[in-house]
C-alpha positions in Angstrom: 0.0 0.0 0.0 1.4 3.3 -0.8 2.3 5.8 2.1 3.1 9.6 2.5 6.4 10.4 3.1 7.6 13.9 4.2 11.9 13.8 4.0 13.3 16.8 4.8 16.9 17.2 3.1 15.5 15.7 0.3 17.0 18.2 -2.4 20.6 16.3 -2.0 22.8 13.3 -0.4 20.8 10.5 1.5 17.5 12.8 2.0 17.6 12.6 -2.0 18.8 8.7 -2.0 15.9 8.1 0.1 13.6 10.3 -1.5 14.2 7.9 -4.7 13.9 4.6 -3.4 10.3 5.5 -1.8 9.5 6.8 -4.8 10.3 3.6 -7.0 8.5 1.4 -4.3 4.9 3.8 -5.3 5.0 5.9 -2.0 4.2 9.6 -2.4 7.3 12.2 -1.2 7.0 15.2 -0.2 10.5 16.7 0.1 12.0 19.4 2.4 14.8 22.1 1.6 16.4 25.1 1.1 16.2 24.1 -2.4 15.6 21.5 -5.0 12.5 20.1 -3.4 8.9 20.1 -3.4 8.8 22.3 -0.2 11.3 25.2 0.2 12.5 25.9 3.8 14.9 27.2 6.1 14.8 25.2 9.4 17.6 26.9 10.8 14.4 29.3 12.1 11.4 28.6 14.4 9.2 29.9 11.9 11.0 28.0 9.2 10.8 25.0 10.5 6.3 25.8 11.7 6.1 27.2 8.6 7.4 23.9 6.6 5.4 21.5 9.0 2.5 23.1 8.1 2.8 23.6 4.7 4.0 19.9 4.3 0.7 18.8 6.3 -1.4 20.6 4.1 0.5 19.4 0.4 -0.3 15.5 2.4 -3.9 16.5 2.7 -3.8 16.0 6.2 -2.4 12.6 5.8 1.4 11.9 6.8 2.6 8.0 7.6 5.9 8.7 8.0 9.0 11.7 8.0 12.9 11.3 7.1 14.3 14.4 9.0 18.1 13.8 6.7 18.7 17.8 6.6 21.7 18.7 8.4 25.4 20.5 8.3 28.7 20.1 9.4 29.5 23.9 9.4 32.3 24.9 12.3 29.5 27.5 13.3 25.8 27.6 15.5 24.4 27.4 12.4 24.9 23.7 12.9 23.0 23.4 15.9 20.1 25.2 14.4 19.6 23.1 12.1 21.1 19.2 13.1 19.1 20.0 16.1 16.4 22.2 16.6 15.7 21.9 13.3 15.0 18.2 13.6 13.1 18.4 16.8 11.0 21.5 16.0 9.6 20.0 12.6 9.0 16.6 14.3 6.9 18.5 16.6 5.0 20.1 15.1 4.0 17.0 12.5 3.4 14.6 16.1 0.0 15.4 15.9 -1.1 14.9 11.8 1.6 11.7 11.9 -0.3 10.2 15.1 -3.5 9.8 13.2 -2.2 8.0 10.8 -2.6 3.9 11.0 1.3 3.0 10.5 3.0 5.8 11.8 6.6 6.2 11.8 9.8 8.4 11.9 13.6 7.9 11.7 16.6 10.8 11.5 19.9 10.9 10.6 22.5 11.2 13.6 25.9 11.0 12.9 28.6 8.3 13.9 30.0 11.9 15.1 27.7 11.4 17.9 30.6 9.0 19.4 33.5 11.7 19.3 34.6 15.0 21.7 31.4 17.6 21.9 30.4 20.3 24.2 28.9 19.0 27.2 27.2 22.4 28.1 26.4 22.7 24.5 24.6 19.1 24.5 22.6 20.4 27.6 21.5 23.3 26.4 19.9 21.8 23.0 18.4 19.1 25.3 16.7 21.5 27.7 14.9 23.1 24.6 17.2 26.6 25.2 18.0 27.3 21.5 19.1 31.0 22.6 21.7 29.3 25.3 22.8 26.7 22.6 23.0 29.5 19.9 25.6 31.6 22.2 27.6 28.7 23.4 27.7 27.1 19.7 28.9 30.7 18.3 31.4 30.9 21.1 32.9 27.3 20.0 33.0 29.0 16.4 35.1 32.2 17.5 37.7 30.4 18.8 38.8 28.9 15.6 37.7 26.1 13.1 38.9 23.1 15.3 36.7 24.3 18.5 34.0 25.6 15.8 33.4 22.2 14.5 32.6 21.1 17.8 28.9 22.3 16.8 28.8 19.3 14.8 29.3 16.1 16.8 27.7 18.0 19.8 24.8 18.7 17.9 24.1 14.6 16.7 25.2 13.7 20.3 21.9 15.6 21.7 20.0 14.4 18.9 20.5 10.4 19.3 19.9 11.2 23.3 16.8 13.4 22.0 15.2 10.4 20.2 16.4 7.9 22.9 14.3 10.1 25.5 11.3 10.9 23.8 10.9 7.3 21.6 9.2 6.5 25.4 6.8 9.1 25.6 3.4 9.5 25.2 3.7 12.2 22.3 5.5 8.7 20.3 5.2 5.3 22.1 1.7 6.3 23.4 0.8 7.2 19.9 2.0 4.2 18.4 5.6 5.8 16.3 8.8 4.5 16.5 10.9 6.9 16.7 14.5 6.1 15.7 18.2 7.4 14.2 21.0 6.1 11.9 24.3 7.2 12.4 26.2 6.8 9.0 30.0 6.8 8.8 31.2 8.2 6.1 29.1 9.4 3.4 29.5 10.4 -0.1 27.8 13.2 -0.6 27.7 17.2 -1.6 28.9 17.7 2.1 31.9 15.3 2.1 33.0 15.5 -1.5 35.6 18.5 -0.6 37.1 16.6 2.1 37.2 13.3 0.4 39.2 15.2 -2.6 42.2 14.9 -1.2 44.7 12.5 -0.4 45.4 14.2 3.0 41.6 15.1 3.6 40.8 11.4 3.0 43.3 10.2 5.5 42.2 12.8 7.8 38.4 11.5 7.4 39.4 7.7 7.5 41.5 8.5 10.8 38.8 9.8 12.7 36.1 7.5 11.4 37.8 4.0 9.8 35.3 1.9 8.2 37.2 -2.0 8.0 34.1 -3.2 6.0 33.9 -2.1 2.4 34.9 1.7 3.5 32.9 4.8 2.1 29.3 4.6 1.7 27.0 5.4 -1.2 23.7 7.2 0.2 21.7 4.4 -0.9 22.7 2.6 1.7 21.9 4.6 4.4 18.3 5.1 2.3 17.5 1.5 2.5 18.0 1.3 6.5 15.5 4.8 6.8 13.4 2.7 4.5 12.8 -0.1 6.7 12.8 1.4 9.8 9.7 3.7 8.6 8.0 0.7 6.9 5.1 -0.8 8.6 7.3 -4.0 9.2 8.9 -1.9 11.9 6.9 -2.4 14.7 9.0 -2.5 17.7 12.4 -1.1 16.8 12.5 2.5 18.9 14.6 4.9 20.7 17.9 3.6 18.8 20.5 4.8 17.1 21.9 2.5 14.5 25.3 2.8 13.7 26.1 2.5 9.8 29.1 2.7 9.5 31.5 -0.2 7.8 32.4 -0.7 11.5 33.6 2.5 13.0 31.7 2.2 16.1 33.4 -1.3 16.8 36.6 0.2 16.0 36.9 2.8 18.1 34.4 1.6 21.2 35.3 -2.0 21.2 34.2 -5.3 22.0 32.2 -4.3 25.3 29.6 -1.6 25.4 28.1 -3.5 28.2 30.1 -3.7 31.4 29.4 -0.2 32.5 25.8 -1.5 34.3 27.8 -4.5 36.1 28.4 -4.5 40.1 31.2 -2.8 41.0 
């Protein structure tokens, strides 16, 4: 049966991927983004990101059975956090309501396997309490010490996302209303935003340092697509509040082989 999609992102990289592959399974898209989609939007802003929900709700009819929030940035700035971030959770928000009504409902973002390294701590509190003025200052403080603190906006702002979904995939606003509510967390991409870095002999080994992916190295968006696919299928019906990491085995890399013994007796 054919669903509503609304994939915000979707005018590049794996919003795009996974824009394609719903629409070659018969599903109806509705894409989200600055530009090259069906709904253009700046959710860097509060009333950007209202203004897209509800424009998106009315393009659906009313009827929405699933969202893809893929937009983000890996700018050194607060920028970032506005949109990895608030972005995400303001949109998803504000489509709660239209998605709960729905018979299948379902929503999966895109994290970061940058969730894993160095962030802000202060900064991830902030976005968690819901202060976007507080995160705004502290991310453009990170940004006007240089690049290398700047980019701290990034991993900081993927970190408070996968602990955003892992918080509210148990509340009533989600489990109560029947959505999983999950994340991926891709290694590295190729895509528009990693192309520059990946040019490079030196960028490369600078990208493959900090994120080393032993199985079959850099991704092609379809991949990560095929993973948002199933997880807002109606086959999901119990897989919520986790983050999945996609990554050619970054995660077991750098974490690995117990991710468990921190809740044994001491």
């Amino acid at each position: 049966m054919s669903r509503t999609y609304v994939i915000t992102g979707a005018g590049s990289g794996i919003g795009a991927a996974t824009a394609a592959l719903l629409t070659e399974g018969g599903n109806r898209v509705i894409g989200v983004d600055l530009k090259g989609a069906d709904i253009t939007a700046d959710l860097s802003t509060p009333d950007g990101r209202s203004g897209a929900a509800q424009t998106a709700i009315a393009e659906a009819d009313g009827r929405i059975d699933a969202v893809v929030a893929a937009a983000g940035i890996s700018a050194p700035s607060a920028l970032t956090v506005a949109v990895n971030y608030f972005g995400v959770v303001g949109f998803l928000d504000a489509l709660a309501p239209t998605l709960a009504e729905a018979e299948a409902p379902r929503i999966a973002v895109v994290s970061s396997m940058a969730s894993l390294q160095p962030n802000s701590a202060e900064l991830v509190e902030a976005m968690l309490a819901g202060d976007e003025a507080r995160a705004l200052e502290l991310g453009a403080a990170l940004a006007d010490q240089g690049p290398e603190a700047g980019y701290l906006n990034y991993p900081s702002s993927k970190r408070a996302l996968s602990r955003w979904v892992r918080r509210e995939s148990i509340t009533a606003r989600y489990a109560g209303a029947g959505i999983p509510l999950n994340a991926v967390a891709p290694g590295t991409v190729v895509t528009p935003m990693t192309a520059p870095l990946l040019e490079s002999e030196e960028g490369r080994a600078m990208v493959d340092a900090a994120v080393p992916m032993p199985l079959n190295g850099h991704a092609d968006p379809s991949v990560i697509a095929r993973l948002l696919v199933w997880l807002t299928s109606e086959e999901n019906t119990h897989v919520t509040g986790q983050t999945i990491y996609i990554d050619g085995g970054a995660d077991a890399t750098l974490r690995g082989d117990d991710v468990w013994s921190w809740a044994d007796p001491r």
